[in-house]
C-alpha positions as CSV (number, residue, x, y, z in Angstrom):
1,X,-44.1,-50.9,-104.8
2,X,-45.0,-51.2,-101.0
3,X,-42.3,-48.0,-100.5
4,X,-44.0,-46.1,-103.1
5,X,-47.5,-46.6,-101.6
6,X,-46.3,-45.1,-98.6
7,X,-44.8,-42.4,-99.4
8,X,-47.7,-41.3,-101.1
9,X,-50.1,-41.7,-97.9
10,X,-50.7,-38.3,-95.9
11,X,-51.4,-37.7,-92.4
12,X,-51.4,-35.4,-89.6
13,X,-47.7,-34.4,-87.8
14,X,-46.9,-36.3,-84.5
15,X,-45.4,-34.9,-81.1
16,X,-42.1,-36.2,-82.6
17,X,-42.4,-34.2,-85.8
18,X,-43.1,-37.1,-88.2
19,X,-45.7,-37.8,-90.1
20,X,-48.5,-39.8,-89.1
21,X,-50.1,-42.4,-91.4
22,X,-53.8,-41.6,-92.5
23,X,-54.6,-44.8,-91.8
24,X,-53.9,-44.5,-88.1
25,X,-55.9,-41.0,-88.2
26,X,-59.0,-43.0,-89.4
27,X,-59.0,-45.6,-87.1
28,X,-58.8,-42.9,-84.0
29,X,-61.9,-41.1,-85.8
30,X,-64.0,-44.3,-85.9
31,X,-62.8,-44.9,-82.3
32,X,-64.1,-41.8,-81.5
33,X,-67.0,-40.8,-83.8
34,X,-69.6,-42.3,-81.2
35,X,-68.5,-40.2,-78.3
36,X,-68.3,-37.3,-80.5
37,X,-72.0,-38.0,-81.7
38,X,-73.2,-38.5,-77.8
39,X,-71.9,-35.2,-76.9
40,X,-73.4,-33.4,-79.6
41,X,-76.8,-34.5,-78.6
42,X,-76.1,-33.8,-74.9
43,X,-74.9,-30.3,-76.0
44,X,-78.2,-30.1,-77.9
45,X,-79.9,-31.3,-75.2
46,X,-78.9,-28.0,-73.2
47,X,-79.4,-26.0,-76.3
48,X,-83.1,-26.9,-77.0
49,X,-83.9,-27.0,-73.4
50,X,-82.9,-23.2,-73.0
51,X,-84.1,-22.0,-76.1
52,X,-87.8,-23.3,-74.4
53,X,-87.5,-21.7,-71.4
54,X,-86.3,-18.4,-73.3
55,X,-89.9,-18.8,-75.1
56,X,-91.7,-19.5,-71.9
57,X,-90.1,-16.8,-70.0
58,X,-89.6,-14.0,-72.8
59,X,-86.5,-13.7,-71.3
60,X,-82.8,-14.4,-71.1
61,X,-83.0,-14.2,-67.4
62,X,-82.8,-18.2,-66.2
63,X,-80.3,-19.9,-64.0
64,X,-78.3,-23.0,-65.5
65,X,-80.1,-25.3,-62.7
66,X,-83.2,-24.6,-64.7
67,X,-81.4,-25.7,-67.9
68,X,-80.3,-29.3,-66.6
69,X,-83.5,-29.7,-65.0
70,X,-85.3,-28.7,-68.3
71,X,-83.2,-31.2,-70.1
72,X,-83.0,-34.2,-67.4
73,X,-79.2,-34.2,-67.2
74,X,-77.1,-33.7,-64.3
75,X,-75.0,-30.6,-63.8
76,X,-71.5,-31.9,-63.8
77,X,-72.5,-33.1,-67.7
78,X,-73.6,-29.5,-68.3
79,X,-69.7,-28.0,-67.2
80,X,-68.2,-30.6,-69.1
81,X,-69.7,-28.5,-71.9
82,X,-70.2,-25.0,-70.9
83,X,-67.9,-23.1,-69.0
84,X,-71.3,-21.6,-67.5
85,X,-74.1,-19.5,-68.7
86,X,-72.6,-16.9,-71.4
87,X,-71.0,-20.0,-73.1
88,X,-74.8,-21.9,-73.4
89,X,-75.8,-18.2,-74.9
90,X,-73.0,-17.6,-77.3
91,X,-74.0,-21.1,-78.5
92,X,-77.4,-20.5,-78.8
93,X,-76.5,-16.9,-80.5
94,X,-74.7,-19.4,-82.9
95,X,-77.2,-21.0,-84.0
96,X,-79.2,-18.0,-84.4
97,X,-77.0,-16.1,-86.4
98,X,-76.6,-18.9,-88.9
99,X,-80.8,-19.1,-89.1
100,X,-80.3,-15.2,-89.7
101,X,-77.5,-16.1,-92.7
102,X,-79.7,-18.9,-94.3
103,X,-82.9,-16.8,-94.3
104,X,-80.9,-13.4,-95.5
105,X,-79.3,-15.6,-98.4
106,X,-82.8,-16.8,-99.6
107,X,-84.1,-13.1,-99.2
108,X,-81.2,-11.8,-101.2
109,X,-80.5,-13.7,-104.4
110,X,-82.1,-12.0,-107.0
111,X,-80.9,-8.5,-108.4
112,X,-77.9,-6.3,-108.9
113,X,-75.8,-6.2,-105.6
114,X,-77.2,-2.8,-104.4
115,X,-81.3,-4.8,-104.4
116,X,-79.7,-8.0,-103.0
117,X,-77.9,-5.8,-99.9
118,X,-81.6,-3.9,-99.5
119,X,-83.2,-7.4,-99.0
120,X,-80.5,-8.3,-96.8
121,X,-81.0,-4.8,-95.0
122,X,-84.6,-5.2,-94.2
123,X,-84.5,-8.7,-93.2
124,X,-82.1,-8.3,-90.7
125,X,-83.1,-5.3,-89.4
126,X,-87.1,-7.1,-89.5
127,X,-85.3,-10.2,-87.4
128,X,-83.2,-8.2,-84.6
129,X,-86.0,-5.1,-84.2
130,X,-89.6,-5.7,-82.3
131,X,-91.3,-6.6,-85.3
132,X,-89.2,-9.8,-85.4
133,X,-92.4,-11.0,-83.2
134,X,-89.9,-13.7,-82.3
135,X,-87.0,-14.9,-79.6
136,X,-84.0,-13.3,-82.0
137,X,-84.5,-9.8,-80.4
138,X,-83.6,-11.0,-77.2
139,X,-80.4,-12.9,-78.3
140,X,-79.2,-9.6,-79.7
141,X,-79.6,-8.0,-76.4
142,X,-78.0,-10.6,-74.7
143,X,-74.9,-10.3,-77.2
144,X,-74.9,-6.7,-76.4
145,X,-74.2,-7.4,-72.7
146,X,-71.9,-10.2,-73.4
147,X,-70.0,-7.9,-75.3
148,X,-68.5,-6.3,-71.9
149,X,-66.7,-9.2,-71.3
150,X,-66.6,-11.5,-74.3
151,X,-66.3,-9.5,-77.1
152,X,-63.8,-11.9,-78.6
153,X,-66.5,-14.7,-78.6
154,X,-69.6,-12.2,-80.0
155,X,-67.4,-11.4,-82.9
156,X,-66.3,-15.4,-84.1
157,X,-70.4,-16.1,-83.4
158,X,-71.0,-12.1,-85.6
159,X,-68.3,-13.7,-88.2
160,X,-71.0,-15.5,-90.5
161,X,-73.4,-12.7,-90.8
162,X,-70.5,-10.3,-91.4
163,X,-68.7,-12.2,-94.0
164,X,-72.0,-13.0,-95.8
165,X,-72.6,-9.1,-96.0
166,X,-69.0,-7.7,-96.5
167,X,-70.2,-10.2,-100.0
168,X,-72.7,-8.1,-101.5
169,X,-70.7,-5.0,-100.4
170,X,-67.7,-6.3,-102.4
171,X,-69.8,-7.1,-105.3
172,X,-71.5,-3.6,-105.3
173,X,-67.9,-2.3,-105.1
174,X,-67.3,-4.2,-108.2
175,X,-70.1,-3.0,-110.1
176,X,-69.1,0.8,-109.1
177,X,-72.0,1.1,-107.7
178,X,-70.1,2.6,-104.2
179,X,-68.3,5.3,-102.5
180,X,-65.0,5.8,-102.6
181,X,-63.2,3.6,-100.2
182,X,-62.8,0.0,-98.4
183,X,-65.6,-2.5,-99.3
184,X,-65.4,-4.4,-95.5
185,X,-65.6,-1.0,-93.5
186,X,-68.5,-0.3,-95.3
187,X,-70.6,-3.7,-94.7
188,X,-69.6,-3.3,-91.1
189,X,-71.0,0.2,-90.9
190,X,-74.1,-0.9,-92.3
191,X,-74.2,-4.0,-90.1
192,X,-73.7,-2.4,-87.0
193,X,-76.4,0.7,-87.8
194,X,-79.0,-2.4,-88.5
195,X,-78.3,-4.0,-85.3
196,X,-77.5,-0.7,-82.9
197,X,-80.6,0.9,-84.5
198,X,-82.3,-2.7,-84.0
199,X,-81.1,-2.1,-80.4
200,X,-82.2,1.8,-79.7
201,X,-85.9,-0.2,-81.3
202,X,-86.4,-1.7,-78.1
203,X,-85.0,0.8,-75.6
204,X,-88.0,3.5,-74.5
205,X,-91.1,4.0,-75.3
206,X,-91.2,6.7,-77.3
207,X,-89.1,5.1,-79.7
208,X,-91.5,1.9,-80.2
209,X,-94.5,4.7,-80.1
210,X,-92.5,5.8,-83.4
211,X,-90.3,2.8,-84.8
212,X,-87.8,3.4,-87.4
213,X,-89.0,1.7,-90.5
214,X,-87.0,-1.4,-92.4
215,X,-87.3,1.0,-95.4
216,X,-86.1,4.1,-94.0
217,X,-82.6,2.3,-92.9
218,X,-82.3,1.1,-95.6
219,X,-82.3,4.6,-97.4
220,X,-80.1,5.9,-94.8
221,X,-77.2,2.9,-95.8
222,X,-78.0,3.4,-99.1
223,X,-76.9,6.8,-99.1
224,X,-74.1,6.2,-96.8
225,X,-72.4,4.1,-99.1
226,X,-73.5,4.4,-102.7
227,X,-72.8,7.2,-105.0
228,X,-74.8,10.0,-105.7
229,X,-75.1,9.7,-109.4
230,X,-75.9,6.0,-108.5
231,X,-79.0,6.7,-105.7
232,X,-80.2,9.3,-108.5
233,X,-80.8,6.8,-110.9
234,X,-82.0,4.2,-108.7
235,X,-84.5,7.0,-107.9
236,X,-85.0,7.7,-111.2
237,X,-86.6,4.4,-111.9
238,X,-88.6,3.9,-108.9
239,X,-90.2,7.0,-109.2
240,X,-91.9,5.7,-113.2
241,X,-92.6,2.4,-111.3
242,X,-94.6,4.2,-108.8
243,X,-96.5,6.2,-110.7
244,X,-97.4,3.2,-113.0
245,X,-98.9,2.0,-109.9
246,X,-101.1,4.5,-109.3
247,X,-102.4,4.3,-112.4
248,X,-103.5,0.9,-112.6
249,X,-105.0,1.2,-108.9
């Protein structure tokens, strides 16, 4: 009985190939939950303390001393975390690109997948551009520069946001509602014309004196991707809509 219990217990793979008894792999996690649970709060510590001074400042432009001082820790705790500043960004970019995916997912759960992709359009595009009114604009711009020499990193912390839109796209492709060709291509053409157009939003002047709308990139993807017959009819019945509206005003 004893022979059969075991054999019927799982575990993890030893140095030695054999197989490592669950039981063992829980005690080691209890053992080492509380230290596990102290870093984290150190980590976010260091997290909320930048994220402050990004407020403050308006800027990305801070020096890690700044950081440990902000959050009263010493700086030999702060590289037993971060391997320096771009590592305390991507992490901050993290975070803010799973805020982006929780508030795109509650924007974009009604509808067929073509309304569900426009809500997710114009929220991202609303969250990464100047009229964001917020701090995400400047993570984007960071990302951008990280980019150079991390683009490995910026695309796990992109992965989220991506996956979560590739999605819709597949769903849409489902419907027939799309183009000819590869679902995933697609949601990453869209993706990166929301966040390079989000970009070019807060390069010169003349393009904040005349911003590209939320509404008119979405028009632009829409017509990228979906079919003609498709963005007729979707025309088709706004156009009624609208003039219903005009009516009753």
């Amino acid at each position: 009985m004893c022979m059969v219990l075991a054999s019927g217990v799982s575990g993890e793979m030893t140095g030695d190939g054999e197989q490592e008894p669950a039981w063992r792999q829980r005690a080691i996690d209890r053992s080492t939950q509380p230290a596990r649970l102290r870093a984290a709060k150190r980590v976010q510590r260091f997290l909320n303390a930048a994220r402050e001074i990004i407020a403050e400042k308006n800027s990305t432009e801070f020096t890690v001393q700044e950081v440990v001082d902000r959050s009263k820790q010493s700086l030999r705790s702060f590289y037993q975390y971060f391997d320096g500043k771009h590592e305390l960004m991507l992490g901050l970019f993290e975070e803010e690109i799973d805020a982006a995916v929780v508030s795109l997912r509650a924007a974009s759960a009604e509808g067929d997948p073509l309304d569900r992709l426009r809500a997710a359009v114009i929220v991202l595009y609303e969250q990464t551009s100047l009229q964001a009114g917020g701090v995400q604009p400047l993570f984007m711009e960071f990302a951008q520069r990280l980019m150079v020499d991390h683009a490995e990193e910026v695309a796990v912390a992109f992965a989220p946001l991506f996956e979560y839109l590739a999605s819709i796209v597949e769903d849409a492709a489902d419907a027939g509602l799309l183009r000819p060709g590869r679902p995933r291509r697609l949601a990453q053409m869209v993706m990166q014309a929301v966040t390079a157009t989000a970009e070019r939003s807060r390069a010169g002047s003349a393009i904040r004196a005349h911003p590209i709308t939320s509404q008119e990139l979405w028009e632009f993807c829409l017509h990228a991707i979906a079919s003609d017959d498709v963005v007729a009819e979707r025309s088709a019945k706004q156009q009624p809509a609208a003039g219903r509206a005009k009516t009753a005003s």
